[in-house]
TORPA-36105 format. One line per 3 residues: number of its first residue (from 1); their letters; for each residue z, x, y of C-alpha. Coordinates in pm, 1 decimal, always signed. Example, Ala and Ser with C-alpha at 12.3 -4.5 7.8 and 13.67 -1.06 7.14 Angstrom:
BEGIN
1 = as = +780.0 +1230.0 -450.0; +714.0 +1367.0 -106.0
REM end
This chain:
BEGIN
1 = xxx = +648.4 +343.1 -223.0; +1011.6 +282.5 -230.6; +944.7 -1.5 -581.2
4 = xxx = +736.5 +271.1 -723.2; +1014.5 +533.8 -707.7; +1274.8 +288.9 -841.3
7 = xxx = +1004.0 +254.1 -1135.7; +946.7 +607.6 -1205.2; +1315.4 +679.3 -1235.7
10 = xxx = +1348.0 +355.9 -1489.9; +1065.7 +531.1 -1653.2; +1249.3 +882.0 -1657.4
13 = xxx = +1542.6 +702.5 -1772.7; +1405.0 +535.2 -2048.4; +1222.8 +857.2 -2155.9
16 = xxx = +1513.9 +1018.8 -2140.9; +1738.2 +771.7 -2309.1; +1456.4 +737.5 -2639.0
19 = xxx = +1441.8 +1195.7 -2603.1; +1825.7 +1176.3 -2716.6; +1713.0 +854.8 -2987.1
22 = xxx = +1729.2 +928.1 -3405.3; +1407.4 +990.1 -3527.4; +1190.4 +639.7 -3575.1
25 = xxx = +1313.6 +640.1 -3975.6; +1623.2 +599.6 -3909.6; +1702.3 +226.8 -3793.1
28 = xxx = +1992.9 +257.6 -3593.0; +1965.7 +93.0 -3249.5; +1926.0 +256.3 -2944.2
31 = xxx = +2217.1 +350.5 -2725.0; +2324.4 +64.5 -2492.6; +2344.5 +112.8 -2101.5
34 = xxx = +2730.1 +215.1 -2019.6; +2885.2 -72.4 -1845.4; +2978.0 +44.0 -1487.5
37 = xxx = +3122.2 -261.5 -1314.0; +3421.6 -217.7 -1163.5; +3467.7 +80.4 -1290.0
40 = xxx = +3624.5 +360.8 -1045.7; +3650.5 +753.2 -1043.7; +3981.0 +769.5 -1254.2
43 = xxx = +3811.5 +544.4 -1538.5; +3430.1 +697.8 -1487.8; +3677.1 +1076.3 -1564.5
46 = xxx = +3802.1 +958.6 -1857.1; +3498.5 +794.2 -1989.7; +3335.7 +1136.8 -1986.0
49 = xxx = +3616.3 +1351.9 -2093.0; +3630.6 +1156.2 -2395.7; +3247.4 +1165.1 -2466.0
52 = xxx = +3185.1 +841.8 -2447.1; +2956.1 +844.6 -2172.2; +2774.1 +1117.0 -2017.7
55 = xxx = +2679.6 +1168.4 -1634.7; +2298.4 +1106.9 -1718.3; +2397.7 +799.5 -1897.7
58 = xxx = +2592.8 +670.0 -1554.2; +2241.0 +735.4 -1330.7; +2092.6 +522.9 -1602.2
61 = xxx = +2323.4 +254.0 -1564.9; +2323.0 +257.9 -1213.5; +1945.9 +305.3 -1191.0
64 = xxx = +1951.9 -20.1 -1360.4; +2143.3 -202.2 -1178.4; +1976.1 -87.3 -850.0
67 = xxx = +1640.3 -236.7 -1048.3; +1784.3 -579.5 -1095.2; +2024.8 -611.9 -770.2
70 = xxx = +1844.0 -378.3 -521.9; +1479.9 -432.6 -595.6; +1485.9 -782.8 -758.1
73 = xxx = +1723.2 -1066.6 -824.5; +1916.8 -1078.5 -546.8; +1688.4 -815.9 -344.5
76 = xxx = +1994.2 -648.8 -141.9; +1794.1 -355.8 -15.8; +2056.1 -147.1 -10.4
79 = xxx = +1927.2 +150.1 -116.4; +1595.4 +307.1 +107.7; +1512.6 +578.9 -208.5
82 = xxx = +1641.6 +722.9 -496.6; +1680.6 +1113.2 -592.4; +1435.2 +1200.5 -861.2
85 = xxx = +1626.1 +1502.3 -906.4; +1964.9 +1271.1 -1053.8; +1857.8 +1295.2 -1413.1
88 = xxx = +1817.7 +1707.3 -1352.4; +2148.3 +1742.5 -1181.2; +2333.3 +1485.9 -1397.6
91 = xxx = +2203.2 +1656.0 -1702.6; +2311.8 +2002.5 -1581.7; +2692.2 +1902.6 -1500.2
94 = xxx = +2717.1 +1750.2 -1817.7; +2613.2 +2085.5 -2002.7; +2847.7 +2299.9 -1741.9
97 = xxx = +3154.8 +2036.1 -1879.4; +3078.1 +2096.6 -2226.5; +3070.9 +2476.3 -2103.0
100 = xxx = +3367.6 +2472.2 -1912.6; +3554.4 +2177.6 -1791.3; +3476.3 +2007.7 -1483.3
103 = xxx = +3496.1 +2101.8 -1152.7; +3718.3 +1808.9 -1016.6; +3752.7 +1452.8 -972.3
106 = xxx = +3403.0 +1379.2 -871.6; +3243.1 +1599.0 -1175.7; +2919.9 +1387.7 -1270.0
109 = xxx = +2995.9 +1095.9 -1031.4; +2716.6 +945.0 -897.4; +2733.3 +898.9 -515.7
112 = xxx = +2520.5 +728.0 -207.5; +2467.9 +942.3 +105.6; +2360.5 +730.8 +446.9
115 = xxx = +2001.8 +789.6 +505.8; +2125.6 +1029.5 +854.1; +2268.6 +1260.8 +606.6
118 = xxx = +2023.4 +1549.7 +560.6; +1971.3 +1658.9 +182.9; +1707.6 +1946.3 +152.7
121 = xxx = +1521.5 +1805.6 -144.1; +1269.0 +1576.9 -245.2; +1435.7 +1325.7 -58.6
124 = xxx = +1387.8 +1169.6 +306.8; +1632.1 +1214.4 +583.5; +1515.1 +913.5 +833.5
127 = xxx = +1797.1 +752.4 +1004.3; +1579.3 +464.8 +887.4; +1314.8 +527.8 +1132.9
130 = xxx = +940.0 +585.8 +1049.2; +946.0 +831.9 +1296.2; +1113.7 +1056.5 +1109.6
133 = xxx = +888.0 +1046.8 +735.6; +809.8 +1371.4 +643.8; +1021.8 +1541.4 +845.7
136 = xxx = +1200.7 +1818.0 +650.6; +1574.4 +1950.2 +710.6; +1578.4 +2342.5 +687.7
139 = xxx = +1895.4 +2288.9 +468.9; +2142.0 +2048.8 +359.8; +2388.4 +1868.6 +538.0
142 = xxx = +2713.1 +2035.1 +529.4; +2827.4 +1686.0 +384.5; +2600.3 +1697.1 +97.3
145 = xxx = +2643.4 +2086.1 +10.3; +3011.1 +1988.1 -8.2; +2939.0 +1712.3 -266.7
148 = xxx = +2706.4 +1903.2 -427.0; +2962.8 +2170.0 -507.3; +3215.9 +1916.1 -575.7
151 = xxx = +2964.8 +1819.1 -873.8; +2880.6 +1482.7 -749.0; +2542.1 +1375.7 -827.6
154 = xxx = +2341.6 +1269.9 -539.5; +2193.2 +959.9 -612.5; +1952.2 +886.0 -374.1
157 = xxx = +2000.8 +764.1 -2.0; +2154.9 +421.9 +148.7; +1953.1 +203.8 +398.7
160 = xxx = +2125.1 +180.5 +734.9; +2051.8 +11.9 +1092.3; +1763.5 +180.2 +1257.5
163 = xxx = +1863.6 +518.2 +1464.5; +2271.3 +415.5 +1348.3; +2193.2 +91.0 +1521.6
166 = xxx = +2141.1 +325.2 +1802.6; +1787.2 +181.9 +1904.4; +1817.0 -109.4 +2104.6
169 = xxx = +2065.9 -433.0 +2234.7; +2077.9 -640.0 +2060.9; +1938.7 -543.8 +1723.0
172 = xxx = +2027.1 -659.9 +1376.2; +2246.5 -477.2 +1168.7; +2124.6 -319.1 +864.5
175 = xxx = +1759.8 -348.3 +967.5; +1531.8 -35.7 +977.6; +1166.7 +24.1 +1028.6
178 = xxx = +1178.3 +192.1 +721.3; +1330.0 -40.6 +494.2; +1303.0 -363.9 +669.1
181 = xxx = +1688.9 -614.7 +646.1; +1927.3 -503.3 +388.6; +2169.4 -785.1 +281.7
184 = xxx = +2514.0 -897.8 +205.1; +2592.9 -977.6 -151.3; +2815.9 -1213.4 -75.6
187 = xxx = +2594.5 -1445.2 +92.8; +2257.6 -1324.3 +149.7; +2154.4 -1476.7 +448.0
190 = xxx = +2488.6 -1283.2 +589.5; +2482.6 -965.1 +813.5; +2598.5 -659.9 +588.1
193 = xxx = +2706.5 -472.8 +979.6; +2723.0 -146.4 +1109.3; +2510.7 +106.8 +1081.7
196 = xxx = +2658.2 +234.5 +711.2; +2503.1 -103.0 +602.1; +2335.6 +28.7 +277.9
199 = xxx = +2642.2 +249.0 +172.6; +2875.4 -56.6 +160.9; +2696.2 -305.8 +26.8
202 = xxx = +2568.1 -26.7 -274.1; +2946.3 +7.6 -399.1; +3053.1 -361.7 -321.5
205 = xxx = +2744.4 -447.5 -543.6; +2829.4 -175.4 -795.4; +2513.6 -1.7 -752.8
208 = xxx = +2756.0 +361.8 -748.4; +3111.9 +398.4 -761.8; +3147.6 +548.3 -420.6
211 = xxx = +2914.8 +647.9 -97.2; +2894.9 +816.8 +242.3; +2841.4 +676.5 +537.9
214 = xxx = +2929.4 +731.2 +930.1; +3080.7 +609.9 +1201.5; +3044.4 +620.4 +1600.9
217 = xxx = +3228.6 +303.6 +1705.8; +3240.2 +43.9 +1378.6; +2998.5 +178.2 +1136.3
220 = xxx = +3197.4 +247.6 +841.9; +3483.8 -1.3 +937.8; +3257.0 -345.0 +1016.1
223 = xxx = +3047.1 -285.3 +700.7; +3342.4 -176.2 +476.0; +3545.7 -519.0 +636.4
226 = xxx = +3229.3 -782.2 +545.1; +3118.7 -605.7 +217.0; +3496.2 -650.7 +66.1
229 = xxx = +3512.9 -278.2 +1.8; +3755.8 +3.2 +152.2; +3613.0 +256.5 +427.2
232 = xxx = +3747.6 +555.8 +555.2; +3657.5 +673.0 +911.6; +3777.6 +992.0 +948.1
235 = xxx = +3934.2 +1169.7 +1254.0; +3689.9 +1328.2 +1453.9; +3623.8 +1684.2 +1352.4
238 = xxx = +3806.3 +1632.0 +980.9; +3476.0 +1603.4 +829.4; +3182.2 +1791.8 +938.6
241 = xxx = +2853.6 +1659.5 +1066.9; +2636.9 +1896.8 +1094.3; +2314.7 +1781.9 +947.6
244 = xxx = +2379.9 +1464.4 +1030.9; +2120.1 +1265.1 +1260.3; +2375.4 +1232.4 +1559.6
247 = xxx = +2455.6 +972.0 +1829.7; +2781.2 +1165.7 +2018.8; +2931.9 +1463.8 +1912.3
250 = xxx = +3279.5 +1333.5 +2075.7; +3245.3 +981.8 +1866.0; +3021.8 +1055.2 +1534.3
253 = xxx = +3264.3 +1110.4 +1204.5; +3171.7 +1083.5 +852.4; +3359.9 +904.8 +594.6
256 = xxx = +3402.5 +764.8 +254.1; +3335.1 +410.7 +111.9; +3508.9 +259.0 -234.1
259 = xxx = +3597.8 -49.9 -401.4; +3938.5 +98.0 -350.0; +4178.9 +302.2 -148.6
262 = xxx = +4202.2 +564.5 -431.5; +3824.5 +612.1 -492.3; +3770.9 +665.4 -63.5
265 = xxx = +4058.3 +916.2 -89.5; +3946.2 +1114.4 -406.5; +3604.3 +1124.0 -206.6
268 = xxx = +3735.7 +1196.6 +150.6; +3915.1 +1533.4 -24.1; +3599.4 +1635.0 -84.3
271 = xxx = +3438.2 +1556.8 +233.0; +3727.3 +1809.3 +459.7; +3709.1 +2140.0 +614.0
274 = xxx = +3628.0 +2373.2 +927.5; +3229.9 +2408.3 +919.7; +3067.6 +2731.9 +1156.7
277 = xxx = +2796.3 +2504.3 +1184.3; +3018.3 +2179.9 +1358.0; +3250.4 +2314.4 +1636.6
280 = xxx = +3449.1 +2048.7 +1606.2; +3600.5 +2070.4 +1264.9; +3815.5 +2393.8 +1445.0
283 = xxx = +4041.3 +2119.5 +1543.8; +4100.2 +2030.4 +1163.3; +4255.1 +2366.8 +1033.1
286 = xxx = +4586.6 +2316.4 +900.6; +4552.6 +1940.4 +917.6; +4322.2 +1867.1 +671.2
289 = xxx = +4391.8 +1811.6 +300.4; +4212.5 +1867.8 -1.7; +4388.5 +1577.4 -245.2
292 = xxx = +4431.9 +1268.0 -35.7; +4539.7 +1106.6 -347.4; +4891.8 +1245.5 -269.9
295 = xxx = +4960.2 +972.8 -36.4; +4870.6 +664.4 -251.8; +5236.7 +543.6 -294.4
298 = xxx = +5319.5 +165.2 -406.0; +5613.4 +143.8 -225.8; +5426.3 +322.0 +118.2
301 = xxx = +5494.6 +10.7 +343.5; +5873.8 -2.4 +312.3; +6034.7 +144.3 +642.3
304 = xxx = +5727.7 +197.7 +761.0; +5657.0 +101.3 +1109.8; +5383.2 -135.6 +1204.4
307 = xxx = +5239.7 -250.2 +1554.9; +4982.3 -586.8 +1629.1; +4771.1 -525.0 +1923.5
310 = xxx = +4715.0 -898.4 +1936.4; +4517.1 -852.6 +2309.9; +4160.5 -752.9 +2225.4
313 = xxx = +4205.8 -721.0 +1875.2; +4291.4 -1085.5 +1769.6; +4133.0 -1386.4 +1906.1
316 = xxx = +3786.9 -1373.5 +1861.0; +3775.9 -1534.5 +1524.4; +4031.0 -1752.4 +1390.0
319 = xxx = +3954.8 -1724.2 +1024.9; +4014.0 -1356.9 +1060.7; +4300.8 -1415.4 +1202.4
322 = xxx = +4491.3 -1670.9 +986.6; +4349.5 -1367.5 +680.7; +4543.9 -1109.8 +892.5
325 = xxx = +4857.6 -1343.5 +967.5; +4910.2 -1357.6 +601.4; +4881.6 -996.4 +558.3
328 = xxx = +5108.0 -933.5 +805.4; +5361.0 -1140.2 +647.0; +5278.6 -919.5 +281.5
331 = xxx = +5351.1 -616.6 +422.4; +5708.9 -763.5 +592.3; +5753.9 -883.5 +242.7
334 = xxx = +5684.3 -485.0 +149.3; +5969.8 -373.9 +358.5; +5752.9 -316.9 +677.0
337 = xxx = +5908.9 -347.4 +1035.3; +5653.7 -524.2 +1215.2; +5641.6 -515.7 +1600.4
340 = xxx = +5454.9 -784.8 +1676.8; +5294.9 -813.4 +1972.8; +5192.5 -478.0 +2120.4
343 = xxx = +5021.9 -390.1 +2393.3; +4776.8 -76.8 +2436.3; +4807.0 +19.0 +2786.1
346 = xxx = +4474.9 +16.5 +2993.5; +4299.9 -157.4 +2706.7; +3974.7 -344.3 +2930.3
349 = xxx = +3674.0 -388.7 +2638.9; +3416.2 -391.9 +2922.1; +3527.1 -107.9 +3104.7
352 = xxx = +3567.1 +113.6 +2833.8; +3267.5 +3.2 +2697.1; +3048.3 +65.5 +2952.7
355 = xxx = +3202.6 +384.8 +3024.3; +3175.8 +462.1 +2661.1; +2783.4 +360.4 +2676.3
358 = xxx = +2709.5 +645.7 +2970.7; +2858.6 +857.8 +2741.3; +2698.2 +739.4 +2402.0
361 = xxx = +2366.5 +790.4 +2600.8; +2412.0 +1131.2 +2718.8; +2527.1 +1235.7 +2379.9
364 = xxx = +2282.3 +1118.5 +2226.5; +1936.1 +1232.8 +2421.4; +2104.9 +1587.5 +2400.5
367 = xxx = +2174.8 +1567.3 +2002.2; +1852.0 +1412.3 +1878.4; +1697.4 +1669.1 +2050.8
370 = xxx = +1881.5 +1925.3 +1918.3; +1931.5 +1850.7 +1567.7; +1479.5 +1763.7 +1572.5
373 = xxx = +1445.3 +2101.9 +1732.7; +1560.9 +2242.6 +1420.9; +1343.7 +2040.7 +1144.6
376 = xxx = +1101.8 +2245.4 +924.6; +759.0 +2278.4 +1129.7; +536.1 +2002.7 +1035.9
379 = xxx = +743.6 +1645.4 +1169.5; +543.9 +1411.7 +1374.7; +832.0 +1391.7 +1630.9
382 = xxx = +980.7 +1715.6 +1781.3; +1181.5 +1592.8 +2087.4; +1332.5 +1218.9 +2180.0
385 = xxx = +1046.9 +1172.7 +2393.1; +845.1 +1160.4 +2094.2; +977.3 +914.4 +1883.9
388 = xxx = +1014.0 +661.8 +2180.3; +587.0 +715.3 +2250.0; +547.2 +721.9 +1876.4
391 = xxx = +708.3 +374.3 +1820.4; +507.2 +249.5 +2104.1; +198.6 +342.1 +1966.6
394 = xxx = +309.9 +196.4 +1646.4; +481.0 -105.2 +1789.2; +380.7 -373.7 +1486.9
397 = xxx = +542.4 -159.4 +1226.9; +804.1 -5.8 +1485.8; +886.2 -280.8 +1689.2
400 = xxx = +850.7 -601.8 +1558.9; +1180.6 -819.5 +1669.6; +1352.7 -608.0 +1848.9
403 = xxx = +1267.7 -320.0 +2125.1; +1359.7 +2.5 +2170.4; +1593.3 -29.8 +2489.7
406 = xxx = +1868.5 +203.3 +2381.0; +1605.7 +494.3 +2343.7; +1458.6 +462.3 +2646.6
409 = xxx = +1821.5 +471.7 +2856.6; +1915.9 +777.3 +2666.7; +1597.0 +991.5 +2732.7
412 = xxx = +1647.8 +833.1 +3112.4; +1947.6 +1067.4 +3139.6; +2014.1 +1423.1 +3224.5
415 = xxx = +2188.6 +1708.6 +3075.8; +2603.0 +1717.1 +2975.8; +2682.3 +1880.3 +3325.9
418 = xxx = +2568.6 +1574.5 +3523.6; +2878.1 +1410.9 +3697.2; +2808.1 +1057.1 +3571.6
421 = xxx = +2831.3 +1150.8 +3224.1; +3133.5 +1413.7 +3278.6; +3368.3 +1159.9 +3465.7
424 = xxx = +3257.4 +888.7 +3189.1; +3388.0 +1101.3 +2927.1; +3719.5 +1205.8 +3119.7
427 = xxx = +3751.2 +837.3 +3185.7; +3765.5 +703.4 +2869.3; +3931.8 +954.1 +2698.0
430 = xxx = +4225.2 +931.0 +2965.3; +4267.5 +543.9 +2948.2; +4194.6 +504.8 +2573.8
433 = xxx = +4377.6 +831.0 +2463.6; +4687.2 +931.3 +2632.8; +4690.0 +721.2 +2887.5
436 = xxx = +4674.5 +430.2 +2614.4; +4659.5 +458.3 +2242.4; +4935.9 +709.5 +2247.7
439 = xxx = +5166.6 +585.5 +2475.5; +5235.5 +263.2 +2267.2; +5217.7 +466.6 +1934.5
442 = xxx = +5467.7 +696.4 +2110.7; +5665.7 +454.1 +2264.6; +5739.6 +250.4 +1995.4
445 = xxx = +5747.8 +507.7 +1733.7; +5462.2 +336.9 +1557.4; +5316.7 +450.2 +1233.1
448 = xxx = +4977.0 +263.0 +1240.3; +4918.0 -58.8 +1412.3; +4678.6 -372.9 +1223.6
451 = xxx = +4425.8 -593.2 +1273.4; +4155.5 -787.2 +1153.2; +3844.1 -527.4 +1082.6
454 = xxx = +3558.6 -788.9 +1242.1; +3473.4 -1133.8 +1175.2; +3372.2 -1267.9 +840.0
457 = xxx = +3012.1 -1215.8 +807.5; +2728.9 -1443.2 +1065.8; +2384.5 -1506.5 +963.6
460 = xxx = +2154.5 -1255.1 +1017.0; +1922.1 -1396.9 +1288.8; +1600.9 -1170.2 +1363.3
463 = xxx = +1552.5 -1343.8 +1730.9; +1854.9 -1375.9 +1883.6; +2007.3 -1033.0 +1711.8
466 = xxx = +2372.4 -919.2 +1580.7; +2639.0 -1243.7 +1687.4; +2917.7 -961.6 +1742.0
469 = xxx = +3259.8 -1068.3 +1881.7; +3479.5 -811.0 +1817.8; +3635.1 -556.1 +1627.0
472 = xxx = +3916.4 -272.3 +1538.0; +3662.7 -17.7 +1613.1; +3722.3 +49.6 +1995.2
475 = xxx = +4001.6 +250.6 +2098.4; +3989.5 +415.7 +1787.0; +3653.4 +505.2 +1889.1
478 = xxx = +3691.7 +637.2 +2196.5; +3903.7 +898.0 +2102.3; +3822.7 +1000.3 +1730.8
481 = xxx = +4090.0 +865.4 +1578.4; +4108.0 +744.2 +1186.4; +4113.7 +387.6 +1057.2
484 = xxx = +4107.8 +252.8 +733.4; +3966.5 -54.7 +650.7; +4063.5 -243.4 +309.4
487 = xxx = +3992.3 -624.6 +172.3; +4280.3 -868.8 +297.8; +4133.7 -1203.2 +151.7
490 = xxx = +3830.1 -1411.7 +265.8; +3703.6 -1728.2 +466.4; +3506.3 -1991.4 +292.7
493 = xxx = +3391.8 -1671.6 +26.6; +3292.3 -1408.2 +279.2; +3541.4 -1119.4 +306.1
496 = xxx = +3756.4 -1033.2 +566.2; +3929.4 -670.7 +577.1; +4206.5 -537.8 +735.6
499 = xxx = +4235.1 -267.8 +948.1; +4465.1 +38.2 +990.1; +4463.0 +259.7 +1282.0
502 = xxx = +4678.2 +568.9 +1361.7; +4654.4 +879.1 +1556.9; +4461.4 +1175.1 +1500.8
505 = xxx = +4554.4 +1320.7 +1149.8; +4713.5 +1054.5 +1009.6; +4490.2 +978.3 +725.7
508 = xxx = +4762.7 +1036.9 +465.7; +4982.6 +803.2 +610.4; +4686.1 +563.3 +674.9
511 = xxx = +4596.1 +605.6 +328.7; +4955.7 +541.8 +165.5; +4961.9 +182.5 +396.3
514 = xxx = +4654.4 +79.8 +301.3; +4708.8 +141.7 -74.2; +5018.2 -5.5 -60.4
517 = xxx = +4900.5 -333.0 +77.2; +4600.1 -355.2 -168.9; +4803.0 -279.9 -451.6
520 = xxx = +5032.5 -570.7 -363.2; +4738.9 -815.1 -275.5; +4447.4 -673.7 -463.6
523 = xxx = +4232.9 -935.9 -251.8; +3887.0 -788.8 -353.1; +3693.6 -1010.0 -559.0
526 = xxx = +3326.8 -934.1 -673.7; +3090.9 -1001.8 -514.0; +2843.7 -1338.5 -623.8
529 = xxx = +2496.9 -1357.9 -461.1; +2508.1 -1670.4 -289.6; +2218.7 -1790.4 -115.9
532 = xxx = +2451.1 -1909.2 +203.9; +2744.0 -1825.8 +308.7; +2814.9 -2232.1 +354.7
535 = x = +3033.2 -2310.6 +64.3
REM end
């Protein structure tokens, strides 16, 4: 199904390509395919201002790419479908420029949404699950409605890990029921990570400019740090997610991936506002901004100051580390004060982690449930319940290396007023927030602190699961604040990223550090298909 949709757009796309031809007398050649790689929002802008592409003619590019990468050659299985409606809405923004300008910076820009990210169209919304074919969102995804409006052209939707790799422990990242194991381009026998898996490895293979993915504890940052490409995860209530397929409405965030920091921030302006529908975007008026391209700034490292949490954040791989030393040297170089080491206060991995998981599991029984109680009659799964008897019935297709462990805890639990899951979420809010994270960016006066954003890439192993040691992800987590994750260098190949972390609302100045640093380094290199990552 999914090959035969990729073929039917090539088809449209050719059709559509030979409907704008010269008539068959005259012998000019037909119009080649617009050359996307590399190419960011800025340069896509100017392309089409100055007529020498259209919007149709970049879904036609990136159509064929997606052909060659996605679905053959290197096979990356990236993307789970693509939106026969592009051509349609690609076609109508390019008349509405011609008409009367664009709207903004994402005017006729193709863009990736996470496969959690409800779109009320001829696409699927699955979290990747089979589950959840057929099942039809009333309307769209706040996200997507926002994009949509923006001008962007939905392109189709990203492959992810399973349920947001929400399913069981251990699992594989970037495997789904739906779409099998997506892969790294940068050595495909690699682990793309996270959840977000398809969105990052789409724009790190240049199969779209920019995508959407989400995050509950790593999935934007792990994927953006493997794939070599910059990801935003957004403060917790910045961006909305209603219509999103949810794991914890304390945790879940939605955010922007690029190949750089200006592309994530054009996107993330898009992305911001208070939503009726998402509570927790009330937090966000007056804080968020609607150009995030303000902060990019060259010179945004110099007097700024920087904190290494080298407990729990360092130490778990030493070729992310050595990336990170370096880095850490750039941005003294950069006119940085570096504090180095810090300390979070109360920082135990295992205890906030499994205070974290009560929590996770609470959050989660109570928003599946909600967000399938609101699906267009007709889904094969109404309640959590459900899905766990429906994969069991369906176990070959549903279950075949892994279980579905993670499930079965959640619909274990009872409502949000149980005491377990109440003192949970007070716990780890307390040690991780103000009783932690704060107090050292407080008491050092700290601007963002750094660290490696995971471990270069391990081989994807579909027995023994996800080899995960550690990450940026946690504290962050916890408490819903931003990070921002951009390329540092790489280990034997494989990419390593670094990771910024601040306080709640601190994207801008997030932003300008991160920009700053890649502008100095620009460490991302394209990505080359290997077979191994052994070389």
């Amino acid at each position: 199904m999914k090959r035969m949709l990729v073929a039917i757009m090539v088809a449209a796309v050719a059709v559509s390509a030979a409907a704008q031809r010269k008539p068959a007398h005259d012998s000019a050649p037909p119009k080649p395919l617009y050359d996307v790689m590399e190419k960011g929002i800025v340069e896509l802008q100017e392309a089409m201002t100055s007529g020498q592409v259209t919007s149709k003619d970049l879904v036609a590019a990136y159509v064929a790419r997606i052909a060659a990468y996605d679905r053959s050659g290197p096979a990356l299985n990236a993307m789970i479908a693509l939106n026969p409606g592009a051509l349609e809405a690609a076609d109508a923004l390019d008349r509405e420029r011609a008409q009367k300008g664009p709207r903004g910076p994402l005017h006729g820009i193709p863009i990736l949404l996470k496969d959690n990210i409800a779109t009320a169209d001829k696409l699927e919304t699955t979290a990747g699950a089979l589950a959840l074919v057929g099942a039809r969102p009333r309307e769209d995804a706040t996200i997507a409605r926002r994009l949509r409006e923006a001008g962007a052209v939905i392109l189709g939707k990203a492959s992810m890990s399973e349920w947001a790799y929400f399913k069981s422990a251990p699992g594989s990242s970037g495997w789904s029921a739906r779409n099998g194991q997506s892969r790294n381009p940068y050595a495909l026998d690699r682990t793309p990570c996270g959840s977000s898996s398809g969105s990052a490895i789409a724009v790190a293979a240049n199969l779209v400019t920019v995508s959407i993915g989400t995050e509950t504890d790593g999935s934007i940052i792990c994927p953006s740090g493997v794939n070599g490409v910059v990801g935003i995860k957004p403060t917790v209530g910045l961006t909305s997610r209603a219509g999103v397929i949810p794991i914890s409405a304390t945790q879940d965030t939605v955010g922007p991936f690029g190949r750089t920091v200006a592309d994530a921030a054009t996107v993330l302006g898009a992305l911001v506002g208070v939503d009726p529908r998402d509570a927790a975007t009330q937090t966000s008026e007056g804080k968020a901004q609607s150009d995030y391209t303000r902060a990019l700034a060259r010179d945004g490292l110099r007097g700024a100051r920087i904190g290494v949490p080298r407990e729990g954040y360092f130490g778990y791989s030493t070729k992310a580390d050595a990336v990170v030393n370096e880095a850490i040297a750039v941005m003294k170089g950069l006119g940085a004060e570096v504090v180095d080491p810090i300390k979070i206060p109360n920082f135990d991995r295992a205890s906030l982690t499994a205070s974290e998981l009560i929590v996770l599991l609470y959050e989660f029984k109570a928003g599946v449930n909600a967000y399938l109680a609101n699906l267009a009659p007709g889904a094969k799964v109404t309640t959590l319940e459900d899905v766990i008897a429906f994969n069991k019935r369906n176990a070959g297709d549903n279950l075949p290396f892994f279980g579905q462990e993670l499930l079965e805890r959640a619909q274990a639990k009872g409502p949000l007023t149980d005491a377990e899951y109440v003192e949970a979420l007070e716990k780890v809010r307390r040690l991780a927030g103000r009783e932690g994270f704060d107090v050292i960016m407080e008491e050092q006066k700290l601007d963002a602190l750094v660290a490696p954003t995971t471990t270069p890439a391990w081989p994807v192993d579909l027995v023994n699961g996800d080899q995960f040691r550690g990450s940026s992800a946690k504290s962050a987590a916890i408490v819903g604040y931003p990070l921002v994750s951009v390329p540092a260098g790489h280990a034997q190949g494989l990419p390593v990223g670094l990771t910024f972390m601040g306080r709640a609302w601190s994207e801008p100045t997030l932003i300008k550090l991160a920009y700053a640093f890649e502008q100095a380094t620009k460490a991302r290199r394209p990505p080359q298909y290997r077979a191994t990552g052994l070389y």
